[in-house]
Each structure stands twice: as C-alpha cells, then as structure tokens.
C-alpha positions in Angstrom: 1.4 -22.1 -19.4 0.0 -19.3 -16.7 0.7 -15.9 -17.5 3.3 -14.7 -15.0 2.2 -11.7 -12.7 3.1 -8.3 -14.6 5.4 -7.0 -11.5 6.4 -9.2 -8.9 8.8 -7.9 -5.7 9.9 -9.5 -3.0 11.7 -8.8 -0.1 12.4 -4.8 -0.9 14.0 -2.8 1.1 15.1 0.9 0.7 17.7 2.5 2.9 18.8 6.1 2.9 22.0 7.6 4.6 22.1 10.7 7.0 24.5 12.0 8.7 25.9 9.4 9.6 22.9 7.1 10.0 21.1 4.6 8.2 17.2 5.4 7.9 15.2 2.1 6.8 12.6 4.0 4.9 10.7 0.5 3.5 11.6 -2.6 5.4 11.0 -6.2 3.4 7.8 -5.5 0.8 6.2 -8.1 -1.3 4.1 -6.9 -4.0 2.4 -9.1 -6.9 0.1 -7.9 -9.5 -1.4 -9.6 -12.3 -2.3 -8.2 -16.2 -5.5 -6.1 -16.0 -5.6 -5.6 -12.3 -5.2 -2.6 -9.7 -3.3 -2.4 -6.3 -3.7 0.4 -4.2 -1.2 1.1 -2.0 -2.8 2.7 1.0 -1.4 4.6 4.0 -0.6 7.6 5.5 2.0 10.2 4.1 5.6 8.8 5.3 4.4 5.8 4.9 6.5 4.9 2.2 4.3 4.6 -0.7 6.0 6.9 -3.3 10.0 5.6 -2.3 8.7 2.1 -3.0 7.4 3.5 -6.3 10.5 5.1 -7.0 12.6 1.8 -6.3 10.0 -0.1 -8.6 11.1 2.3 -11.6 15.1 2.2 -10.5 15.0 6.2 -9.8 17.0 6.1 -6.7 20.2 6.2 -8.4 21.5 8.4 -6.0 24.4 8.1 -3.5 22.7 8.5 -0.1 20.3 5.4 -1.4 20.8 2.0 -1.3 18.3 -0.8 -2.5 18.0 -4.4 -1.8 15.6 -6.8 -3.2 15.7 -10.4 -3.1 13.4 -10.6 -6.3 11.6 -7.9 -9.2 10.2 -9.1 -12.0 8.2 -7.5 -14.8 6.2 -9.4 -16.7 8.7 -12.6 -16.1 12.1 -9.6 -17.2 14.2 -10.1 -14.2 15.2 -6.4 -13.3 17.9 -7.5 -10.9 20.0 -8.6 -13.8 19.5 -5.5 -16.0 21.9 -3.3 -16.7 21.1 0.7 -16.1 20.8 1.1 -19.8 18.3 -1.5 -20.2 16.0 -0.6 -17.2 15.9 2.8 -18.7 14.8 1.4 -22.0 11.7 -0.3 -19.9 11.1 3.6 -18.6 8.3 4.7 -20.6 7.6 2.0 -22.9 6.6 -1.4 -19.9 6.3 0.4 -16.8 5.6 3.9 -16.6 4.7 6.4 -13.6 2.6 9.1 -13.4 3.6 11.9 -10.7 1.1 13.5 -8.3 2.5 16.9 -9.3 1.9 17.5 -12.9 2.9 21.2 -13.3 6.5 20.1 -12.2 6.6 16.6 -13.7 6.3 18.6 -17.5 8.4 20.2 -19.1 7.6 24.5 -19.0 9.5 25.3 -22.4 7.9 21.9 -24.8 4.6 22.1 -25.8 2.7 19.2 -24.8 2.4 17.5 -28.4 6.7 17.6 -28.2 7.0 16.1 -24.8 4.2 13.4 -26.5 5.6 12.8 -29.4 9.5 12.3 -28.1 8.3 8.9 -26.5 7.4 8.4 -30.1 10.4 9.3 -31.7 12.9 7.4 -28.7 11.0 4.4 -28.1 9.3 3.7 -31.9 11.3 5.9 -34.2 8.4 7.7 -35.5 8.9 11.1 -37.5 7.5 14.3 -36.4 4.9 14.0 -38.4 4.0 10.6 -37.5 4.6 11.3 -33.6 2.5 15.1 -33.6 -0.4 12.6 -35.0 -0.6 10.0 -32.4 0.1 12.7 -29.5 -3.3 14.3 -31.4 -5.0 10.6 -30.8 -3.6 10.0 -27.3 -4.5 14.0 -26.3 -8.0 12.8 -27.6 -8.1 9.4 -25.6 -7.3 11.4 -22.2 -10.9 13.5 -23.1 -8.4 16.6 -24.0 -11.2 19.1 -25.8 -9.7 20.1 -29.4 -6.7 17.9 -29.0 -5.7 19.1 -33.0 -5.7 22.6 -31.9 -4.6 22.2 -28.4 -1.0 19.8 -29.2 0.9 22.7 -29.7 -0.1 24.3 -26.4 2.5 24.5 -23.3 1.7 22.8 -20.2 0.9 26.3 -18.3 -1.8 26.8 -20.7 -3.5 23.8 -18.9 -6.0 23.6 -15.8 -4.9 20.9 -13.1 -7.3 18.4 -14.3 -6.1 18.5 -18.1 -2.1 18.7 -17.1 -3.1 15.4 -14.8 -5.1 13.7 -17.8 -1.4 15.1 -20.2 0.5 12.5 -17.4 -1.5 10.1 -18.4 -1.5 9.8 -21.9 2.3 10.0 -22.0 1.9 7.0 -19.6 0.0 4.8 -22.1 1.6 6.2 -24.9 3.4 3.1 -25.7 0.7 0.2 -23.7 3.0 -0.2 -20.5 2.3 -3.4 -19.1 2.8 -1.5 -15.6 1.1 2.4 -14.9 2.4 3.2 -11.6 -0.1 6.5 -10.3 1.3 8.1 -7.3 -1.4 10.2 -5.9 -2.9 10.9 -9.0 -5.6 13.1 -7.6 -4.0 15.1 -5.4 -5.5 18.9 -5.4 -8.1 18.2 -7.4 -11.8 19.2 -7.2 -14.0 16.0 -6.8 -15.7 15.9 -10.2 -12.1 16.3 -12.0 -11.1 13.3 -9.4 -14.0 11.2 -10.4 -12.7 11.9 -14.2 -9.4 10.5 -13.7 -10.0 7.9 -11.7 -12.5 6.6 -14.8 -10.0 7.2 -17.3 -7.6 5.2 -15.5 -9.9 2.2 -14.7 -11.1 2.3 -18.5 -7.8 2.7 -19.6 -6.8 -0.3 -17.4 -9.9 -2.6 -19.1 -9.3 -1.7 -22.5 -5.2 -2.1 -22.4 -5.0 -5.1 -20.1 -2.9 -2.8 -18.1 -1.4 -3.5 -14.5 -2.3 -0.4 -12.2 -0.2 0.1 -8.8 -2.6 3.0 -7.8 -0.8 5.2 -4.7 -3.1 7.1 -2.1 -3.9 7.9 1.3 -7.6 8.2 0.7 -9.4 5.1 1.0 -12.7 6.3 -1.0 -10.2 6.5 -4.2 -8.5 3.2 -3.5 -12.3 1.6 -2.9 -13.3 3.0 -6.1 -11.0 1.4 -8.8 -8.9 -1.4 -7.0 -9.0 -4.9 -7.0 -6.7 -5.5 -3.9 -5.3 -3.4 -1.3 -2.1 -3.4 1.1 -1.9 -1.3 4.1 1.5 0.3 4.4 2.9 1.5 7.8 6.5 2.6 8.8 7.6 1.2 5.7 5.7 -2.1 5.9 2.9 -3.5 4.5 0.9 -4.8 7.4 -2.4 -5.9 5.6 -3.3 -6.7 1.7 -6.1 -8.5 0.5 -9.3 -8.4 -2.0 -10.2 -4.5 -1.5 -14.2 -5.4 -0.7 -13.3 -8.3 2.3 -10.7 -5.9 3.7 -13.5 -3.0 3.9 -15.9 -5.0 5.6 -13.5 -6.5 8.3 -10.1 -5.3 8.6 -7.4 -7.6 10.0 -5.0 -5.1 11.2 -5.8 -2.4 14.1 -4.4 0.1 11.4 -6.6 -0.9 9.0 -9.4 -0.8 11.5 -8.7 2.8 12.9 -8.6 4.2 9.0 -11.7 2.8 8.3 -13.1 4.1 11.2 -11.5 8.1 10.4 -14.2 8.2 7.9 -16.9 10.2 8.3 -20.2 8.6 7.7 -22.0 10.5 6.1 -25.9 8.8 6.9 -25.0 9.0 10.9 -22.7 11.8 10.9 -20.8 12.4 14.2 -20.4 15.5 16.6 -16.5 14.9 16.0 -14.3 13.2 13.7 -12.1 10.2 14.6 -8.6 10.3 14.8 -6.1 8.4 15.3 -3.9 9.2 18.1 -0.2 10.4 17.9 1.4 10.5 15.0 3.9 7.3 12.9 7.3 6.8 13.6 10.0 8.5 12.6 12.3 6.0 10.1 15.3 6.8 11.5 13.8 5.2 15.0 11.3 2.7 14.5 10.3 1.0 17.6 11.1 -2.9 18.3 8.3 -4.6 18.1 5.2 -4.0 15.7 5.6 -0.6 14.6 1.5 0.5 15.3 1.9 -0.5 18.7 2.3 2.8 20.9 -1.0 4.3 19.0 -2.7 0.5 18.9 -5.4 0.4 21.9 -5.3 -3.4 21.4 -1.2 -4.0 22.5 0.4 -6.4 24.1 4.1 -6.7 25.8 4.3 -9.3 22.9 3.4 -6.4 20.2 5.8 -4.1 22.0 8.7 -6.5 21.8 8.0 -8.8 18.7 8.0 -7.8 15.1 4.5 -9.2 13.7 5.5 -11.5 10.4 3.3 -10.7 7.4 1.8 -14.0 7.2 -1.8 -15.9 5.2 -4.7 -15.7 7.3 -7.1 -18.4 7.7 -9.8 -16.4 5.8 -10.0 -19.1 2.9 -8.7 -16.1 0.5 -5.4 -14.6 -0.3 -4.9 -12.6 3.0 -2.6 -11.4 4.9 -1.8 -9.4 8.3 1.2 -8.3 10.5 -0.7 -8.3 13.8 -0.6 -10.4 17.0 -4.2 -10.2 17.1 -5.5 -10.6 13.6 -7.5 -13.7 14.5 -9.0 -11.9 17.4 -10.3 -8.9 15.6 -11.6 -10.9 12.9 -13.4 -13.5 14.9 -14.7 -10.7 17.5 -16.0 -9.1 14.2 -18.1 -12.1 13.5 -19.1 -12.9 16.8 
C-alpha cells in the first residue's frame, strides 16, 4: 500500500474575533506533504504563514480563535477526532515546531541539557542520567562545540546561531515525522543562515523527516525545498515543484516577488517593488485579493474570487489567477 502523505490539510480556515468583528486571517488552505520532503511556505509578513502553523500544531486554543478544517491528517492520525490530550501527546514527539525567536521560545532559568532532556523524560521515560546523555548526542548532532561541557549552560550563554541550532535539536529529539520551521533564520548573519539551513536539509535526508519550512525570502525557500506555495491574504495562490515555479511563475504575485530580487550580474539603478501594501484581514476585497496592486486586472479579478485550481502544465500545479494561462503561455511565446 502507498505511504500516506505525513500532514495532509484541507480546507483550513482560521478566524479571529475583534471587537465585535470576525477577521478571516487564512481563508480555505490545502497543504500535502510527503515523508522526506520540504514545503516552503512563501509570502509576505501578514500573510498568514505562522497562524496556519499555529493551527497545524492545535496552539490556538484561545477564545478569540476559532478553527475550521474540513480535513488534517498526520501520517494517516486523523487530528480532527483527537482529543486535546492526545494532540498534545503528538507535540514534540510527531510534529514539532521550531520558533523564529529562539531567546524567547527557551526557557531563561533551565539549562539547555534540562529543557533537552525533559522531552526525554515526558515522551520516553528516560532518567536523568539517560536523558543528560542523549541531550549531550543531540547538542553534538546540531554542530554545538563541547556539547559535554556546554549541556549544563543556560540559553543566554548562547550566540543566536547556537540558541537557533538548541530549537532544533529539541525538534528532532524524538524523529518527528513533521518539523514545522517558522522563519528559522530570522536575524541571523548569512554564514550562520547557510549553517541551519544545511542542518535542517541533512537532518531532513537522514530522518526521512517532513519539513514545512516558513519564510518570506525566496533565496532560503529555493535553497532546501522541494515545492512551494505562494500565500497571499490568507490564501495560497500558487504551489508547485520549487524549480518550475522559479523559472515561470503562474501567479502575478509570484511574478512581482521574483522580480523584487535584485540580480546581482545586471544590477539595477533601483530596486523593484511592489506597489501598495496587502490587505488588511479584517477587509479583504471581493474578488482576487492581489488585484488593486496587480498591473494585469480585470473587472473579472475585481469581482470574482480566483479558485485554486490544476494547471495544464503536465505537473502538479496550481494558481488562483484569471490569467494564469496567459502569463504562462506569454512566457513561452
């Protein structure tokens, strides 16, 4: 029999209440990803990359949240039918997540080999002894420099790069079948970047682990990622093998990111930007959400919703855009 995907969602949507008012903050999200690949989740900060994340894991327990999904499966476990008890045994031992904001996401007052070795001791029932040990190895995995001496060290004690490389060794602690990185390399120097991003993908080959890799910077996702979706106003609008969707973009989104980059072998007098700025959640326009910043819109964009639908690209992918055909087949032209 085929291996189901490690996390499959469909149809998820997240909806927070202020003042009054119902904010849609993601609107109907599919996501599938198989054992041993990445997704990067691309797009621009409000996006909502990190809620859909956060709805993934079940941590918007709170009462101004509500979430709807019409299917979420891990590894074939249907999460819709677990009870809070049992999607908090899942936490940390099949699906784990890795904050952008390490210094905060540790504990100040445990030393790093006791925030370690309590995954041990919760999820395996290991001793101290037995748990100090394998924090030691997994400090050591990470590239942690004198991981025996260093276990006992508090997470201020760090530099950015090693607390972000501590993340992820409590996320593979136990071989999650699902590493959820939000913005793993947020603030740090390019060399430490390049480090984690390795660590991750090697990590990834040598577990079999699923990655959902979160960013707004398409030369991370290009590095390590199998696939990509393009997420806009709380939508994915593109998604598709990460090399086809580099080379010609189906989306006008898509299309004006790639084109943001600088190039850096015909370097321009001026960056490109793109104009004005997303929508606001609590007042998403009517039609396709890109539209008033989209210099290829229709009436139909402004007044019709663009479906997510397959593309005729003889692969798996797929746009929300009136004009998909039309921008690939003028790219080919």
């Amino acid at each position: 029999m085929t291996e189901p995907p490690v996390l499959e969602i469909r149809d998820l949507h997240v909806t927070f209440t202020a003042h009054g008012r119902e904010i849609p903050a993601v609107r109907g999200v599919d996501l599938t990803i198989e054992r041993g690949q990445t997704l990067a989740l691309l797009g621009e900060s409000g996006s909502g990359k990190s809620v859909t994340a956060k709805a993934v894991m079940g941590l918007l327990d709170q009462p101004n949240a509500r979430v709807r999904c019409a299917a979420a499966r891990l590894g074939g476990r249907d999460l819709l039918t677990m009870s809070a008890d049992e999607l908090r045994g899942l936490r940390g031992s099949a699906m784990t997540l890795v904050f952008q904001d390490a210094l905060s996401a540790l504990n100040p007052v445990l030393s790093v080999g006791d925030q370690l070795g309590e995954l041990f001791r919760v999820h395996r029932g290991l001793s101290r002894r037995q748990a100090r040990a394998r924090s030691i190895e997994l400090l050591d995995l990470v590239g942690i420099p004198a991981a025996a001496r260093r276990v006992g060290d508090y997470p201020h004690q760090f530099s950015g790069g090693m607390r972000q490389r501590i993340l992820i060794a409590m996320a593979v602690a136990l071989e999650p079948d699902l590493i959820i990185a939000d913005e793993p390399t947020t603030a740090l120097d390019v060399t430490v970047q390049a480090q984690i991003l390795e660590l991750i993908d090697r990590l990834r080959r040598e577990l079999g682990t699923a990655v959902l890799l979160i960013t707004h910077d398409l030369g991370v996702a290009a590095e390590v990622s199998d696939r990509v979706a393009v997420m806009y106003a709380g939508r994915i609008v593109e998604s598709g093998q990460a090399e086809e969707l580099y080379d010609l973009p189906a989306h006008p989104y898509t299309g004006a990111l790639l084109a943001a980059v600088p190039d850096l072998e015909s370097p321009a007098s001026e960056l490109r930007a793109i104009p004005g700025a997303p929508p606001s959640p609590a007042d998403v326009p009517p039609g396709c959400s890109f539209a008033p910043r989209c210099d290829r819109a229709s009436e139909l964009c402004a007044s019709t919703r663009p479906p997510l639908r397959l593309l005729d690209t003889g692969s798996s992918r797929y746009a929300a855009c009136h004009h998909s055909e039309e921008m690939l087949h003028g790219a080919l032209a």
